[in-house]
C-alpha positions in Angstrom: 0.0 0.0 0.0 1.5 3.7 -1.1 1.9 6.1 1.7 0.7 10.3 1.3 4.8 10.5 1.6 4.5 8.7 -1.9 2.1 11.2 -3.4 3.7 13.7 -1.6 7.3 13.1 -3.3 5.6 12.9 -6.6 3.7 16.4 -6.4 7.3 18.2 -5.0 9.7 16.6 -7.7 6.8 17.5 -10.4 6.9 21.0 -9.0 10.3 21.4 -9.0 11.1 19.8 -12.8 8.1 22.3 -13.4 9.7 25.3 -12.8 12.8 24.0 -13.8 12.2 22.6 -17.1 8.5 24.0 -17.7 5.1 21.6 -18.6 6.3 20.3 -22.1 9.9 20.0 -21.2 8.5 17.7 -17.9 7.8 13.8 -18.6 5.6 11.8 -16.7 9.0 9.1 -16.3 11.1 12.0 -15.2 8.9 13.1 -12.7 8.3 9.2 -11.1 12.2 9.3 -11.2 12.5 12.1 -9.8 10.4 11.3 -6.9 11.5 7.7 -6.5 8.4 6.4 -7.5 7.4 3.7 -9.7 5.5 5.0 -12.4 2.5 2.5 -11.2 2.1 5.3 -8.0 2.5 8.1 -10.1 -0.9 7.0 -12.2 -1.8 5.2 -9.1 -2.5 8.7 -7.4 -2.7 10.7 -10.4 -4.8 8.3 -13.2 -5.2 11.8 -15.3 -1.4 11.5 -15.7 0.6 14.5 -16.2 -1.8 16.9 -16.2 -3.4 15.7 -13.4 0.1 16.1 -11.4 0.7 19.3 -13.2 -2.0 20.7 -11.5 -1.0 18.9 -8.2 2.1 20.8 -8.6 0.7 24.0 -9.6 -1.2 23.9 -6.3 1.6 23.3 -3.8 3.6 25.5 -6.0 0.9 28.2 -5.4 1.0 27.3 -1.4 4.8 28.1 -1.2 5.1 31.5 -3.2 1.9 32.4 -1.3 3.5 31.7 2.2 6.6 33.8 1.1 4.3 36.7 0.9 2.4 35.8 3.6 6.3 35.9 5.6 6.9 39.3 3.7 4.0 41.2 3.9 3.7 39.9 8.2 6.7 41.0 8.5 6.3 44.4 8.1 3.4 46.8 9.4 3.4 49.6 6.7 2.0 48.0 3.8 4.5 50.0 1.5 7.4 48.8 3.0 5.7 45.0 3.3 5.3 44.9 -0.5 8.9 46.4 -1.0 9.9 43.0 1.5 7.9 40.8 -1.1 10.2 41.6 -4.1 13.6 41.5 -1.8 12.3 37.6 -0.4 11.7 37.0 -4.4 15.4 37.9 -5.3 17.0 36.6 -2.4 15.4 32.9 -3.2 15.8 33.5 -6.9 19.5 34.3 -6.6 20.4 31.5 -3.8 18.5 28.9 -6.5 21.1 29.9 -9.0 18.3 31.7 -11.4 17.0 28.3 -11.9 13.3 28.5 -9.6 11.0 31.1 -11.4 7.4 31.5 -11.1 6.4 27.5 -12.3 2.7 28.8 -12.5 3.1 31.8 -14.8 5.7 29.0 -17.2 3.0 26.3 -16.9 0.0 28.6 -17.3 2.0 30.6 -21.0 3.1 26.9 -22.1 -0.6 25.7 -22.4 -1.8 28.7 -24.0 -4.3 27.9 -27.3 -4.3 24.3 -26.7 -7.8 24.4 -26.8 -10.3 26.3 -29.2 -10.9 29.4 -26.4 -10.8 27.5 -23.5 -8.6 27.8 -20.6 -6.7 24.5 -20.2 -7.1 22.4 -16.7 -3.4 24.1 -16.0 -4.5 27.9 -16.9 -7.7 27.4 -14.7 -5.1 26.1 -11.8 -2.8 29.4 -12.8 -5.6 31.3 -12.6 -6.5 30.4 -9.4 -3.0 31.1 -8.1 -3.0 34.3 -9.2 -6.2 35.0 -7.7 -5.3 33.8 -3.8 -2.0 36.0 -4.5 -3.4 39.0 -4.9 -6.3 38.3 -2.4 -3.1 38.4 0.2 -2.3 41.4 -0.6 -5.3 42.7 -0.8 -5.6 41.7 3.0 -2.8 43.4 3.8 -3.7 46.7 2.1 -7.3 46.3 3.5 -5.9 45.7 7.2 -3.5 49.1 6.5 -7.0 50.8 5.7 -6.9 51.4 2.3 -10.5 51.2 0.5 -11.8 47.7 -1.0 -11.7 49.3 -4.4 -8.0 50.1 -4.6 -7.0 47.4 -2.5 -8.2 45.3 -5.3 -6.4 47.4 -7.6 -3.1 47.1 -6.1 -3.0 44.0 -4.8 -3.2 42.9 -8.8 -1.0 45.6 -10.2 1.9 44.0 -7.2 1.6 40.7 -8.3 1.3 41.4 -12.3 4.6 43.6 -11.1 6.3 41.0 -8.9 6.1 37.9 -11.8 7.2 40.0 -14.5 10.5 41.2 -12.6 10.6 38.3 -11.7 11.4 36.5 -15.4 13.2 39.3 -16.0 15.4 39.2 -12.8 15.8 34.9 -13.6 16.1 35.9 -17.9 19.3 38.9 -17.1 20.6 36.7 -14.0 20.7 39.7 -11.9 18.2 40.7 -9.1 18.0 44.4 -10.1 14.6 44.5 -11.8 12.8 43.0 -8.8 14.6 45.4 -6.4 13.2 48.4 -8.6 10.1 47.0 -9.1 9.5 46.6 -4.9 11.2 50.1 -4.7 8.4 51.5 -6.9 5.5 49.6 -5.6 6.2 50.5 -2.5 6.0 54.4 -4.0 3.0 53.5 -5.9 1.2 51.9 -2.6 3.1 54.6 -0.2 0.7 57.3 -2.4 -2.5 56.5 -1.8 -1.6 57.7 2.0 
């Protein structure tokens, strides 16, 4: 009988050749390899196959970035300054991974694009909902600092749409500087609305 341990190897290994490697550079045998699996568990838990782990993977993936800006934006009490923290914590684990752990939702999500007539794939509707319980912590923080629900909303969109694109560009040029600028001037942008 297979353990949660099992299934819980298989969804980190997936999430890690994800944002290392991307969805259609990751192979079902790679991940079960990976994991030290037998490929019987990975379908065992996961009888969708790939996609079905994919998505595993986009969710824990989506738990981990979320609790870094939970530990950012808690660790600060003026919300400026707490989304400021958010882009430091992103280059600081970006440049101690070597470049090599981007955003695997935002890869995953732009590799599926079109695959079917309209739709959002299984993997953008996962994406999708990442992006959403991203902002909606910032947002929190931005409505516990008072700001309205209106441009709470607002912001906490505009810092995450901010934060993942200095973030390819920070892993693309290998140099932290355009997440440092971009948290320098989201923390302007949120510091006037005070």
């Amino acid at each position: 009988m297979q353990t949660s341990s099992t299934r819980d190897r298989i969804v980190v290994a997936a999430a890690r050749l994800l944002q290392r490697q991307g969805y259609t550079g990751t192979g079902i045998k790679q991940i079960s390899k990976e994991a030290e699996a037998t490929l019987g568990s990975v379908y065992h838990f996961f009888p969708g196959g790939k996609e079905a782990v994919a998505i595993a993977a986009l969710r824990h993936s989506c738990e981990e970035f979320a609790q870094l800006l939970r530990t950012a934006l808690d660790g600060e009490d003026d919300p400026a300054k707490a989304v400021e923290a958010c882009a430091v914590l992103l280059a600081t684990e970006l440049r101690a991974s070597g470049w090599r752990d981007g955003c695997p939702v935002t890869a995953a999500a732009l590799e599926t694009l079109g695959e079917e007539d309209g739709e959002r794939t299984a993997i953008q509707e996962a994406s999708a909902a990442a992006f959403a319980e991203w902002e909606a912590l910032v947002s929190a923080k931005l409505l516990a600092s008072g700001f309205g629900a209106a441009d709470a909303a607002e912001l906490a969109t505009t810092v995450i749409c901010t934060l993942e694109g200095a973030e390819v560009t920070a892993q693309v040029n290998r140099d932290e500087r355009a997440l440092l600028l971009a948290g320098r001037h989201l923390a302007r942008l949120v510091g006037s609305y005070r």
